[in-house]
VOGU-3710 file (C-alpha; in Angstrom, 3 decimals, decimal comma):
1> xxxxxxxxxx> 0,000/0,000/0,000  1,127/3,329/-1,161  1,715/5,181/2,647  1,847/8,524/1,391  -1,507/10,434/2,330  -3,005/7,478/4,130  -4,591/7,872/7,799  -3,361/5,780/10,703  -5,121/5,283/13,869  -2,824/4,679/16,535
11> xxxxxxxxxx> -4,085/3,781/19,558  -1,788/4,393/22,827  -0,180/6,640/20,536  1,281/8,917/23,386  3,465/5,770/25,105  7,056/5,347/24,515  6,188/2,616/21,719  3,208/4,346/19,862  4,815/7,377/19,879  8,045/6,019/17,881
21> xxxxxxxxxx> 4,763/4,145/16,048  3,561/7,310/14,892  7,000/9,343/14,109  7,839/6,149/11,746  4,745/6,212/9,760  4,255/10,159/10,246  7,999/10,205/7,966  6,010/8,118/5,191  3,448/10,738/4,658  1,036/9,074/6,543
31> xxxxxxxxxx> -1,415/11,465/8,465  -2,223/10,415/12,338  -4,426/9,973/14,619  -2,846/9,711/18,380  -5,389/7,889/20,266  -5,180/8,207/24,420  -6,748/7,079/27,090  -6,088/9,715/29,889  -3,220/11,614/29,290  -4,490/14,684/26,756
41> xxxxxxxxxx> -1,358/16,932/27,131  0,867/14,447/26,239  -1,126/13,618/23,413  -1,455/16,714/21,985  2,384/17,303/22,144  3,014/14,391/20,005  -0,123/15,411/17,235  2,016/19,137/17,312  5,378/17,556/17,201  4,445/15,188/13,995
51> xxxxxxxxxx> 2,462/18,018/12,250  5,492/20,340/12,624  8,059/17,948/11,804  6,625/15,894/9,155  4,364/18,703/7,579  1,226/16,022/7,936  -1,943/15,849/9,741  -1,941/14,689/13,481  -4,466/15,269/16,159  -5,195/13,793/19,579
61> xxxxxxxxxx> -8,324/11,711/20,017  -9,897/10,417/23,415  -11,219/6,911/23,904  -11,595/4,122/26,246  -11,195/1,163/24,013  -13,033/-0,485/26,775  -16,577/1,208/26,290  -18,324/-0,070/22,984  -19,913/3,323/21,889  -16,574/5,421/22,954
71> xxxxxxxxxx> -14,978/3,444/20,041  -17,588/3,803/17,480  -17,547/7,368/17,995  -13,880/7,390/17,701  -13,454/5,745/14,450  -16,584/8,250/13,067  -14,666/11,233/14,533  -11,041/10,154/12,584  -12,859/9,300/9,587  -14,853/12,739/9,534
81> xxxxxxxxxx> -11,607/14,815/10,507  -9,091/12,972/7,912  -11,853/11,933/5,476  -10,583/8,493/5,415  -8,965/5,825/7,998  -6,367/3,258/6,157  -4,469/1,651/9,243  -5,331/1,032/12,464  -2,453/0,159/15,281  -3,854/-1,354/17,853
91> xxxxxxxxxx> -0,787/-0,299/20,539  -2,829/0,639/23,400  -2,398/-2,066/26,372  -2,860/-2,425/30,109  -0,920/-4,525/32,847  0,336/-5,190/36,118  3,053/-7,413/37,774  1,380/-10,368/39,378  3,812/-13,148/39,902  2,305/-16,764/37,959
101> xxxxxxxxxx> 2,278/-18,257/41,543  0,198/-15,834/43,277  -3,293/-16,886/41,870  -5,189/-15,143/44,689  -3,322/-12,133/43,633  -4,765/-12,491/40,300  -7,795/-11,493/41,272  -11,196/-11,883/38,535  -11,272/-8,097/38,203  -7,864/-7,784/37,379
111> xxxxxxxxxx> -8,009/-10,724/34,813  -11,233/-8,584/33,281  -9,618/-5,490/33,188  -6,682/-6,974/31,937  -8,409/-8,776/29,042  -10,831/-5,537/28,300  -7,984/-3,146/27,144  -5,623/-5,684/25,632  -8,035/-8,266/24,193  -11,461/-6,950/23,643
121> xxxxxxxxxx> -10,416/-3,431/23,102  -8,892/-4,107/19,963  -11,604/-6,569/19,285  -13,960/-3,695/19,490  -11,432/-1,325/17,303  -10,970/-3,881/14,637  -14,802/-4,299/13,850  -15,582/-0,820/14,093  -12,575/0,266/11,114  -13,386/-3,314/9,045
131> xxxxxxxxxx> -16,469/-1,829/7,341  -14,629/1,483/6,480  -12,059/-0,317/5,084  -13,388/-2,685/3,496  -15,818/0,539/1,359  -12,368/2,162/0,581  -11,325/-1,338/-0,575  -8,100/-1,418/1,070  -6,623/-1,160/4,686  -4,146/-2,237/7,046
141> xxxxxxxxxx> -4,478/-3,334/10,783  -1,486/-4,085/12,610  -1,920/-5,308/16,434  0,976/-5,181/18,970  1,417/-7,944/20,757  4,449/-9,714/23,374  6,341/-12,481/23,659  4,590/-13,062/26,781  1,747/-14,659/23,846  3,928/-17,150/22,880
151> xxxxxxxxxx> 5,785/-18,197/25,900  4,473/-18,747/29,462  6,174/-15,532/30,528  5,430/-11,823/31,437  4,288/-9,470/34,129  0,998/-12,066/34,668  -0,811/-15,096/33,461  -3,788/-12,898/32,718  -1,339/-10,319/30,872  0,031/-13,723/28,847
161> xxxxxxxxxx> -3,361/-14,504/28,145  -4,841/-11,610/26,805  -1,458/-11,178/23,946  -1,834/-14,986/23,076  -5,278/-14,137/22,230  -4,271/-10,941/20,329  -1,812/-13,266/18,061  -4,976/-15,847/17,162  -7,147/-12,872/16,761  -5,059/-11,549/14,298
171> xxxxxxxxxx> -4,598/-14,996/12,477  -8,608/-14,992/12,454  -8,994/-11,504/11,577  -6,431/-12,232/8,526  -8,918/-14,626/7,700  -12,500/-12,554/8,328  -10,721/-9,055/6,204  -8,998/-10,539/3,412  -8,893/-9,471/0,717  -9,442/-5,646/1,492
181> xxxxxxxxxx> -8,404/-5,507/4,825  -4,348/-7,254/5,933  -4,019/-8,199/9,492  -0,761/-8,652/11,073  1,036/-8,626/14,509  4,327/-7,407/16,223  5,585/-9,093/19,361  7,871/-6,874/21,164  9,909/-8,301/23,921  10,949/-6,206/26,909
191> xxxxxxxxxx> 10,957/-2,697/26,018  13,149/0,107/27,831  10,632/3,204/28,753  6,983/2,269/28,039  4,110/1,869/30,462  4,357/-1,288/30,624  8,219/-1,298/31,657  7,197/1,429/34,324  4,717/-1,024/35,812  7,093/-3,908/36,250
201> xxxxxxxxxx> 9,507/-4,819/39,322  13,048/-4,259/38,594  13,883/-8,112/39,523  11,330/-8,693/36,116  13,269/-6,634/33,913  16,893/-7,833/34,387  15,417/-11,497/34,374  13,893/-10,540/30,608  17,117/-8,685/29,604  19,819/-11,911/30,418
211> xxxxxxxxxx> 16,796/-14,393/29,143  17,630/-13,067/25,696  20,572/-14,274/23,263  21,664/-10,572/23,105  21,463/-10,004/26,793  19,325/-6,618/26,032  16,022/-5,458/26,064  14,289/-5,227/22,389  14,502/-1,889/20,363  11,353/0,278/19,728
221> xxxxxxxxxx> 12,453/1,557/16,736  12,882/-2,132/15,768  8,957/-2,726/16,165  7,895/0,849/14,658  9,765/0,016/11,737  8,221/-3,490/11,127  4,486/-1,822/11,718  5,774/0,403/8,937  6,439/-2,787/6,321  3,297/-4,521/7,631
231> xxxxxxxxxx> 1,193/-1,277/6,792  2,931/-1,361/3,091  2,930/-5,327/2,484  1,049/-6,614/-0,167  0,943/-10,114/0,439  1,723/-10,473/4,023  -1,167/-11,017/6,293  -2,026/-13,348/9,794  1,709/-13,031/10,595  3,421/-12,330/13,942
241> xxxxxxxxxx> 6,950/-10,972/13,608  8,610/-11,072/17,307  11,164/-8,835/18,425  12,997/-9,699/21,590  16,484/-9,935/21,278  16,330/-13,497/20,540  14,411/-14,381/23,496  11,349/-16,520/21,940  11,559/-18,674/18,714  8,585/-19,426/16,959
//
């Protein structure tokens, strides 16, 4: 797909990894949306920093990905402002450090809320863009995942969960879209300065860095620049790339 002029909805677009997301596609010529949950001010920086730097269209949008007709009017609102919506990045994600052991610590609540932002949230975000891009007959959805999906690891069980289902979702959604619509996933490893990180024990952290064969965390730019060939692809779709420093093989 020709990136130049297209419209990307990034969700979490504010967080250490959407916001090297957005800069990556943003030096395509792709026009964003930075989708937050909380955290407007930050937002807004990064829609003013890509507009001015880039000389595209950017602008902060609110949502909770976990409230049905919050995302409906989301995806109306960045299709009326940009007049179209080609990508969506579903980068937006919730957790907390609850060791595998402790299953009274995992608590139902926390397994819900854990699985409504970083399961059913993009769920939700995927069938609200599908019918918009499937009328503009083409489109490109690209979910972020972890290697926590693919390997019993991570900050929780119900954190490990919720990204394993984001990998088959994305196999099924490959599946549901095609042809208009390709659906593919990235599966960062431990990432250096992200939400995520910040919510993680320090014990967690150098245990994920010395898992790896490099002995280092995984690069963001690494993962914006592979949601940058999965938004271009032409024939790739229901693939998960991983990028961990050589931590899982799959």
């Amino acid at each position: 797909m020709d990136l130049r002029g297209a419209v990307a909805l990034v969700t979490g677009g504010n967080g250490g990894l959407g916001q090297r997301i957005c800069h990556a596609l943003a030096k395509e010529g792709v026009h964003i949306a930075v989708m937050y949950a909380k955290s407007r001010d930050q937002a807004e920086g990064v829609a003013r920093e890509l507009s001015s730097g880039f000389q595209i269209n950017a602008a902060a949008f609110a949502c909770d990905i976990t409230d049905g007709a919050a995302v409906e009017r989301l995806v109306g609102d960045v299709t009326k402002h940009f007049g179209r919506l080609d990508i969506l990045v579903n980068d937006a994600a919730y957790n907390k450090a609850i060791p595998f052991t402790d299953l009274d610590g995992l608590t139902l609540d926390e397994w819900d809320k854990i699985m409504s932002v970083n399961l059913t949230g993009p769920m939700r975000l995927i069938k609200a863009v599908a019918p918009v891009m499937k009328t503009q007959g083409n489109g490109r959805i690209v979910n972020i995942a972890s290697g926590a999906g693919l390997s019993p690891t991570g900050s929780s069980i119900a954190y490990a969960v919720s990204k394993a289902g984001l990998i088959h979702l994305t196999r099924c959604m490959a599946v549901g879209l095609a042809p208009e619509t390709l659906v593919n996933c990235v599966a960062p490893g431990l990432l250096e300065g992200t939400r995520a990180t910040a919510n993680l024990k320090s014990e967690q952290i150098e245990r994920a860095s010395a898992a790896s064969v490099l002995k280092k965390p995984a690069d963001k730019d690494d993962c914006a620049d592979m949601v940058v060939t999965m938004c271009r692809t032409e024939t790739m779709t229901g693939q998960t790339v991983v990028i961990d420093a050589g931590r899982v093989f799959h």
